[in-house]
LUMLODREN-386590 format. One line per 8 residues: their letters; for each residue z negated, y, x of N, C-alpha, C. Coordinates in steps of 0.05 Angstrom, whole numbers. Example, Ala and Ser with C-alpha at 12.3 -4.5 7.8 and 13.67 -1.06 7.14 Angstrom:
% residues 2
AS = -156 -114 264 -156 -90 246 -156 -66 264 ~ -142 -45 257 -143 -21 273 -157 1 258
END
This chain:
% residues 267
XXXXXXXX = -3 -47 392 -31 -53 399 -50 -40 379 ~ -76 -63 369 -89 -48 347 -109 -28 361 ~ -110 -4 358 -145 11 365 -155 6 352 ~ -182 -8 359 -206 -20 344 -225 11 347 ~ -221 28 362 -237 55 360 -236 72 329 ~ -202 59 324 -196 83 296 -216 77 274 ~ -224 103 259 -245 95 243 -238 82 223 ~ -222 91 209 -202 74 187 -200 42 195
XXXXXXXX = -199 37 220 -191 8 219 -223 -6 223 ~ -233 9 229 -268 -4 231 -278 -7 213 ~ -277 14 191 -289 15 166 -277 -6 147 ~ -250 -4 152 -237 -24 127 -247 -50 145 ~ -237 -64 166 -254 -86 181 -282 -92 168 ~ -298 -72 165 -330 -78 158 -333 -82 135 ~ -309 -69 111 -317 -81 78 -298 -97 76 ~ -279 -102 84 -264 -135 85 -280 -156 92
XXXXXXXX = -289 -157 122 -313 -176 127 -330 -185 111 ~ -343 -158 98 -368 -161 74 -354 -183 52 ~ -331 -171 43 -320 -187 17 -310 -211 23 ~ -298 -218 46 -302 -237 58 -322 -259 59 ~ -347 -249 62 -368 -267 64 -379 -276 31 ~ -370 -249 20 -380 -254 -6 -361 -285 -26 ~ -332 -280 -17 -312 -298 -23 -329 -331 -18 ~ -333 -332 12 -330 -346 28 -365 -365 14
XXXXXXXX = -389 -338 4 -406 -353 -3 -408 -371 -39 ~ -392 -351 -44 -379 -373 -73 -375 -395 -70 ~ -354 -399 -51 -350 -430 -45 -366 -456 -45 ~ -388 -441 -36 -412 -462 -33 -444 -462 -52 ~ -442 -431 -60 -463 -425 -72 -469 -398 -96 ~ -474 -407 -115 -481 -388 -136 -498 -379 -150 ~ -523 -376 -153 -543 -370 -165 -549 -393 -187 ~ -521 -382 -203 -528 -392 -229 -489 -408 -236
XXXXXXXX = -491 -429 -251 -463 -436 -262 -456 -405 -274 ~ -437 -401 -257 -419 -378 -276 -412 -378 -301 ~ -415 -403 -313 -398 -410 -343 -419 -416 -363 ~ -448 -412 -349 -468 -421 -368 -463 -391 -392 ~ -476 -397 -406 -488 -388 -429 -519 -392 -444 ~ -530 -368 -443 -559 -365 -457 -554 -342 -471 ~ -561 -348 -496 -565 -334 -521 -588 -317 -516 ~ -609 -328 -510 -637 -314 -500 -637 -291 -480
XXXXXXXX = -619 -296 -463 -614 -265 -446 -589 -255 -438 ~ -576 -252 -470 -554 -228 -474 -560 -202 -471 ~ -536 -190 -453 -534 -169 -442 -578 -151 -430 ~ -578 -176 -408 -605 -181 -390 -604 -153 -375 ~ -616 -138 -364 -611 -112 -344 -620 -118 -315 ~ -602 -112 -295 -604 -121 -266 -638 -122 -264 ~ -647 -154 -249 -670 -156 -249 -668 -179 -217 ~ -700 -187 -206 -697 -210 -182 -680 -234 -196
XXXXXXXX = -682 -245 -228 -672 -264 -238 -648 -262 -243 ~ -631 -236 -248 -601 -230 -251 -597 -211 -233 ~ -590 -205 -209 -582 -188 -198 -564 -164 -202 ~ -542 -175 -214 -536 -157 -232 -532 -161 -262 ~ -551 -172 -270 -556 -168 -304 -545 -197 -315 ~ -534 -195 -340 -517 -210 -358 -503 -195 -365 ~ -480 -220 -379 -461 -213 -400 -469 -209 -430 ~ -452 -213 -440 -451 -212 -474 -453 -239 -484
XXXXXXXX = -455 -257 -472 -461 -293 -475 -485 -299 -452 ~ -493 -279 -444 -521 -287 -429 -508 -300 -390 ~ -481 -292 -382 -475 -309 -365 -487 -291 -340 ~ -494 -301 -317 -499 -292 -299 -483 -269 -292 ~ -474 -236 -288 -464 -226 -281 -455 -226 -246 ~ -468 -231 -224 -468 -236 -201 -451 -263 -191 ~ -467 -283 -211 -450 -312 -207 -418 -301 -209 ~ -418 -293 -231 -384 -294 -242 -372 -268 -220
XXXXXXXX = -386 -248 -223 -372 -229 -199 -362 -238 -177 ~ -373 -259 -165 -366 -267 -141 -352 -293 -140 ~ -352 -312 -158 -324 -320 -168 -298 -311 -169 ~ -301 -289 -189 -294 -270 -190 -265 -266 -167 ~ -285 -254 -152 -274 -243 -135 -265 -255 -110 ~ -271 -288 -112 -259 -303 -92 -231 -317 -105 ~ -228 -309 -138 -202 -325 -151 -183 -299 -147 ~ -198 -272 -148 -182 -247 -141 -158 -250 -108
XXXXXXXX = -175 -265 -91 -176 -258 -63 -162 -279 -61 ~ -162 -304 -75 -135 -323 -62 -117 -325 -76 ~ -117 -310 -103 -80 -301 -119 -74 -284 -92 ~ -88 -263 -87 -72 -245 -65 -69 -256 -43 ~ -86 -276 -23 -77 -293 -1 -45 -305 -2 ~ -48 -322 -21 -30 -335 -33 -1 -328 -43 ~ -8 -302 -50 19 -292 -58 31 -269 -38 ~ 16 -270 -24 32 -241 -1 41 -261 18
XXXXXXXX = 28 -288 20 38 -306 30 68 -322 32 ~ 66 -319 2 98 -319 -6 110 -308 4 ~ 106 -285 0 123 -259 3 133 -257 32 ~ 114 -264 44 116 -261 75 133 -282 85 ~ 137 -307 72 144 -333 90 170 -325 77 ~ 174 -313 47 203 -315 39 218 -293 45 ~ 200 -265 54 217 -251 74 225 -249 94 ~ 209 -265 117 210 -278 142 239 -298 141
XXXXXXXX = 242 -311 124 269 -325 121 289 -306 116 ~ 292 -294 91 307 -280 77 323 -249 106 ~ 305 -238 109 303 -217 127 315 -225 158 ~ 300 -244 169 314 -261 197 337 -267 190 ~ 348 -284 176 379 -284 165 399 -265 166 ~ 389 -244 152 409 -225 148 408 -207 166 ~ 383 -199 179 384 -189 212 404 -196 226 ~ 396 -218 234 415 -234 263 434 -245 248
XXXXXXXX = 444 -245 222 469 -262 218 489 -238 216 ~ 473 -228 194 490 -200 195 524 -213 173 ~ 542 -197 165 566 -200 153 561 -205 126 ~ 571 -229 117 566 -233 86 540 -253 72 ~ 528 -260 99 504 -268 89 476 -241 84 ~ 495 -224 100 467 -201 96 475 -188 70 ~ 502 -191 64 518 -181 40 506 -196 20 ~ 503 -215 17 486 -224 -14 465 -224 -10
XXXXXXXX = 448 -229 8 416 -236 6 411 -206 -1 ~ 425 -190 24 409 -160 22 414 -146 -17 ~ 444 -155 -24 437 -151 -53 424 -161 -77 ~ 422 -182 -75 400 -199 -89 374 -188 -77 ~ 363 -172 -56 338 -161 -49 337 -138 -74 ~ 368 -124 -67 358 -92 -76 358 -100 -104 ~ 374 -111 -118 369 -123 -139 339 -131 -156 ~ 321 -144 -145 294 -139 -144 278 -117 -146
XXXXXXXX = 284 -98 -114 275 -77 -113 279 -62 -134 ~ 291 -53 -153 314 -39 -164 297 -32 -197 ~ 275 -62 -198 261 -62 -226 232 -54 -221 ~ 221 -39 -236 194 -29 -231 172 -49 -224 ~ 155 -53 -203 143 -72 -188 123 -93 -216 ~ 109 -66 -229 96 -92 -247 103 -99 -279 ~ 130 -76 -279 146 -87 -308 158 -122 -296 ~ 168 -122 -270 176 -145 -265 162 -172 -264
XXXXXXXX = 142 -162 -254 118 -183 -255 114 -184 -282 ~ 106 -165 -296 97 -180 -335 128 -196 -340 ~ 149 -192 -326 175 -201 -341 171 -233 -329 ~ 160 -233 -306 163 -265 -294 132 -275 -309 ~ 113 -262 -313 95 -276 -331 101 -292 -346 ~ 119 -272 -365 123 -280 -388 148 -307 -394 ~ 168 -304 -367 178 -333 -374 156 -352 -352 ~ 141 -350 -343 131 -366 -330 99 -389 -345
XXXXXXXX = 104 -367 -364 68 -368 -380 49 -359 -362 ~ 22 -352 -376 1 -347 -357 -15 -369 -348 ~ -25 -358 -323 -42 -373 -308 -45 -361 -285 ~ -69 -373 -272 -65 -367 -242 -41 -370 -224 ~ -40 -398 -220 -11 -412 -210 12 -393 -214 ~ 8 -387 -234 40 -371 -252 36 -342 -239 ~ 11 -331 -238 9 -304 -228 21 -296 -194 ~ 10 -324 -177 11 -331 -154 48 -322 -147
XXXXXXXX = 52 -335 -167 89 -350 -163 107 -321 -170 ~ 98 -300 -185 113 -284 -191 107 -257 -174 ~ 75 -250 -168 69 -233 -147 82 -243 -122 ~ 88 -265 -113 106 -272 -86 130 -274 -81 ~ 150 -264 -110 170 -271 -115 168 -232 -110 ~ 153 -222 -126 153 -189 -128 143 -172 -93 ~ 132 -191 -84 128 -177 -50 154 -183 -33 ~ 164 -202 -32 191 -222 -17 206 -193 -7
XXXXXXXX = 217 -179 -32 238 -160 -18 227 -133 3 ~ 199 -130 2 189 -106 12 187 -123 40 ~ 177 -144 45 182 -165 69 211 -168 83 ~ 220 -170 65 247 -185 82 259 -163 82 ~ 266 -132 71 280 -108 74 258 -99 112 ~ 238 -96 117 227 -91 139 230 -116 166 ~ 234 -143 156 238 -158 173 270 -154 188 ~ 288 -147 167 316 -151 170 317 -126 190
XXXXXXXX = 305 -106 186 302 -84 209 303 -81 241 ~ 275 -109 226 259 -109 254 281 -127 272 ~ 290 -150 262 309 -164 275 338 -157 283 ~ 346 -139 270 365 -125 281 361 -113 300 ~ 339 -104 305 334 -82 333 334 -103 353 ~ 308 -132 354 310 -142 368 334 -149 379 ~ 354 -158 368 374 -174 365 387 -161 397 ~ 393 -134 395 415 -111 415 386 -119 438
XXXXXXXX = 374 -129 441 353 -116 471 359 -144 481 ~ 353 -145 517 371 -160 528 356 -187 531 ~ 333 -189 524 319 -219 528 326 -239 501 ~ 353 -231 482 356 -241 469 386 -246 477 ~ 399 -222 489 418 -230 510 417 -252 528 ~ 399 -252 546 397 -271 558 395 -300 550 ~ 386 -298 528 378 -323 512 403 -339 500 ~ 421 -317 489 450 -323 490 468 -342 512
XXXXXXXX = 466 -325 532 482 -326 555 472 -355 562 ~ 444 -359 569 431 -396 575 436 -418 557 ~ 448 -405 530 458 -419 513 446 -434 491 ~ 420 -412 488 406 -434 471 421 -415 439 ~ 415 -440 423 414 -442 399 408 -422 381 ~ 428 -405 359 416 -379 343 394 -381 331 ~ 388 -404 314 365 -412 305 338 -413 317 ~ 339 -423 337 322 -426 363 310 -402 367
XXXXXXXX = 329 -374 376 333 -350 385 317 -335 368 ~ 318 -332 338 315 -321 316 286 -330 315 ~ 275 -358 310 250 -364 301 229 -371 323 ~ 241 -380 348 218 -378 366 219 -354 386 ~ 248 -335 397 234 -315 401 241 -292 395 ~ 246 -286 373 249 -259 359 232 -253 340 ~ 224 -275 328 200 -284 303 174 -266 312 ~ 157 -280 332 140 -276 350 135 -242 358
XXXXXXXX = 153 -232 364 155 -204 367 156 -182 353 ~ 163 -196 324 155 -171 309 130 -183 281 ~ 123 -202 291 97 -202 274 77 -187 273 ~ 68 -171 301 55 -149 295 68 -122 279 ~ 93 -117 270 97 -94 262 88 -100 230 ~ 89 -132 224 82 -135 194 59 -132 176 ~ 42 -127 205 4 -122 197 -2 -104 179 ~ 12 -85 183 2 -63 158 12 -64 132
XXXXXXXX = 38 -79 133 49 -81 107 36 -104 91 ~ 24 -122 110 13 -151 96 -20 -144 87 ~ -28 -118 95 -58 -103 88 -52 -90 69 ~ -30 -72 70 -10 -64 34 -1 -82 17 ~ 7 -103 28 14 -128 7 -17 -135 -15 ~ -37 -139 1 -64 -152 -4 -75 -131 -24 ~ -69 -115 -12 -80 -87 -42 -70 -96 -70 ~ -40 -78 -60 -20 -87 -86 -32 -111 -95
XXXXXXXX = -28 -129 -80 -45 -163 -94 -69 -152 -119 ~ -85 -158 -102 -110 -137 -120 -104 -131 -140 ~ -100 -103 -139 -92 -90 -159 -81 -105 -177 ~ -54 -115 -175 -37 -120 -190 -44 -148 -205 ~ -63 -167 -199 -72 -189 -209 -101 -178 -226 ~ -112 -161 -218 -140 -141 -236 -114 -139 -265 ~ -91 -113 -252 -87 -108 -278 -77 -132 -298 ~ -68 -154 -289 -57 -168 -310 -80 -190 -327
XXXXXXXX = -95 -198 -307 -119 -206 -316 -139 -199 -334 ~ -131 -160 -333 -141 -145 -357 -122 -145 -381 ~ -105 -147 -381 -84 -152 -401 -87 -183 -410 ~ -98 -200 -398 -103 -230 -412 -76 -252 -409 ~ -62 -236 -385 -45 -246 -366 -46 -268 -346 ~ -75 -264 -340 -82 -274 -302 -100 -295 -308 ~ -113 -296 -287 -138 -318 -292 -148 -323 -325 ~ -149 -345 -335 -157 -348 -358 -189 -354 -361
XXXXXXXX = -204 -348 -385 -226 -358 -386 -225 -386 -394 ~ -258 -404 -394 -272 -390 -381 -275 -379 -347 ~ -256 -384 -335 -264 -379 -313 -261 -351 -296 ~ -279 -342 -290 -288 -312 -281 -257 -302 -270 ~ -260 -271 -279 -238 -260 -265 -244 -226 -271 ~ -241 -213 -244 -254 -184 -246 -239 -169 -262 ~ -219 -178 -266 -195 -159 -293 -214 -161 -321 ~ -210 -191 -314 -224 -196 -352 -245 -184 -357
XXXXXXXX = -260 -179 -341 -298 -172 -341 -292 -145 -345 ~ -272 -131 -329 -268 -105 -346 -267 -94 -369 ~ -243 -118 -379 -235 -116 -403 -261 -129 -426 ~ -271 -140 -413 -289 -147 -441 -313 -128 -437 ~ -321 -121 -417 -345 -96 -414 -345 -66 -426 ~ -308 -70 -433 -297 -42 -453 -321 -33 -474 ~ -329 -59 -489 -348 -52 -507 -381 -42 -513 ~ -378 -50 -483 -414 -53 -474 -413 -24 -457
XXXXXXXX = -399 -12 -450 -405 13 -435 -433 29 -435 ~ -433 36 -460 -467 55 -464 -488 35 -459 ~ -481 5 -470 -507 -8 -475 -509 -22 -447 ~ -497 -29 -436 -491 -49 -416 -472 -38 -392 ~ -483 -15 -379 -460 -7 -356 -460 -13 -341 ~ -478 -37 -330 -475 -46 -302 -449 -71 -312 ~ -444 -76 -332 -424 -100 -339 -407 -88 -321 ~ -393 -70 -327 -365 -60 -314 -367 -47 -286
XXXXXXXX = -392 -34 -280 -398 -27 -257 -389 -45 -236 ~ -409 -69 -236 -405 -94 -220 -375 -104 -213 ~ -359 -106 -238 -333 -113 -228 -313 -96 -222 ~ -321 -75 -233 -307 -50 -218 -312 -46 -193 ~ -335 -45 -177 -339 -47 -156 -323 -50 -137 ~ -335 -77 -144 -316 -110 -126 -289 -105 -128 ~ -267 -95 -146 -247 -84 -136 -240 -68 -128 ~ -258 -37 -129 -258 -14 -109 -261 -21 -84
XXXXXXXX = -280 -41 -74 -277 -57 -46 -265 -64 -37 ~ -248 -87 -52 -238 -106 -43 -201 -86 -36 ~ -200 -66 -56 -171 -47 -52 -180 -33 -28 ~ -206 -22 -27 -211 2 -8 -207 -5 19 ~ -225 -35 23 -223 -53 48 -195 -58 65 ~ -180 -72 46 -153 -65 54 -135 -45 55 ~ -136 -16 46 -125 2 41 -132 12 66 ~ -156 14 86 -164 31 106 -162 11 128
XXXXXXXX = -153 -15 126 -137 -34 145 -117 -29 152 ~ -97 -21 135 -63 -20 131 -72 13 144 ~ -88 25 139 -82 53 145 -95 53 177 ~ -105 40 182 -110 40 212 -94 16 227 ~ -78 0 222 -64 -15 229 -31 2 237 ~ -24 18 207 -7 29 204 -9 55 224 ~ -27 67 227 -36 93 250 -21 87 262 ~ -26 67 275 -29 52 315 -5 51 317
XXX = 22 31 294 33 12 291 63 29 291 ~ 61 51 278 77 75 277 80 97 291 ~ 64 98 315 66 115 327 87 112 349
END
């Protein structure tokens, strides 16, 4: 059961929400085309007309931030998503099957596990090429085993308790047993790890994006804005401010989710 009292889980709740809405108002609305360009107000200083300033091509800094940060927010939807549906498989399997199906899956997991989280990811970049899509496909391939090593847990425990016994004995179906009611029951234990997934996301799509990995231009991406604001620091600090921000948020938000989810969840 979640405590909505814990402060950790209120606080992260209230700047998730925020970035949330911020995501959510990109969709529909932006000040300015993110991709414009004016020569006339390069590197502009936060004003009512730029909220937070310009770039180095005159682009709206605000527009693109919040782009930005809604292309940030569905690589990480998207890919913990993966992770989740392919550990949910992977993990239920070898739970309740148990023998030599837990014998290869579970080693082809550690196998995974085994390579440093984002040498692996630049390694699946790199046969994958960059892109979003491509970023999506290898962050979900890189969450799968931290999923399916905690699902396989969880389903083993269920497995010995007796309403799965019973379920036996009436004769229904392992499959059956496994995904409609064993599934169900430990989806709450996966809340905190899928609020740690969403970080890692973050993060881990910022850093490659700053490496010229991730989102491509022109289209906004809070890694890249980093990386190109490198140069503007003295002259232009709100460049990097702004997208730095937005990912101190967007990590912090979820980081004090998973930590108030995880409180409750572990005790």
């Amino acid at each position: 059961m979640i405590n909505i009292k814990d402060k950790s889980f209120r606080i992260g709740t209230a700047i998730t929400l925020f970035m949330l809405f911020i995501v959510l108002l990109g969709l529909f609305w932006t000040p300015y085309d993110p991709n414009a360009m004016n020569a006339a107000e390069r590197m502009a200083k936060p004003s009512m007309g730029h909220l937070l300033g310009t770039d180095n091509f005159g682009r709206d800094i605000f527009s693109r931030v919040v782009q930005g940060t809604g292309a940030t927010f569905l690589i990480a939807l998207c890919s913990v998503s993966i992770g989740l549906f392919a550990g949910l498989v992977i993990g239920g399997l070898t739970g309740y099957c148990g023998g030599w199906v837990d014998e290869v899956l579970m080693r082809l997991n550690d196998t995974l596990t085994a390579f440093p989280s984002l040498l692996l990811a630049l390694v699946l970049i790199a046969v994958f090429h960059t892109g979003k899509y491509n970023v999506i496909l290898a962050l979900g391939v890189l969450f799968t085993p931290t999923f399916a090593r905690i699902v396989r847990m969880e389903v083993a425990r269920q497995k010995a308790l007796d309403y799965v016994r019973n379920a036996k004995l009436m004769g229904v179906k392992d499959m059956r047993i496994l995904f409609v009611h064993i599934m169900p029951n430990i989806l709450p234990v996966l809340l905190s790890t899928v609020a740690i997934g969403f970080n890692n996301a973050v993060l881990a799509e910022a850093s490659m994006s700053y490496l010229g990995l991730g989102v491509q231009p022109p289209d906004p991406s809070l890694g890249r804005m980093l990386n190109e604001a490198q140069a503007y620091l003295s002259r232009a600090p709100w460049y990097a401010m702004s997208a730095g921000l937005a990912i101190i948020l967007l990590v912090l938000g979820f980081g004090l989710l998973s930590d108030g989810l995880g409180g409750e969840g572990h005790a």
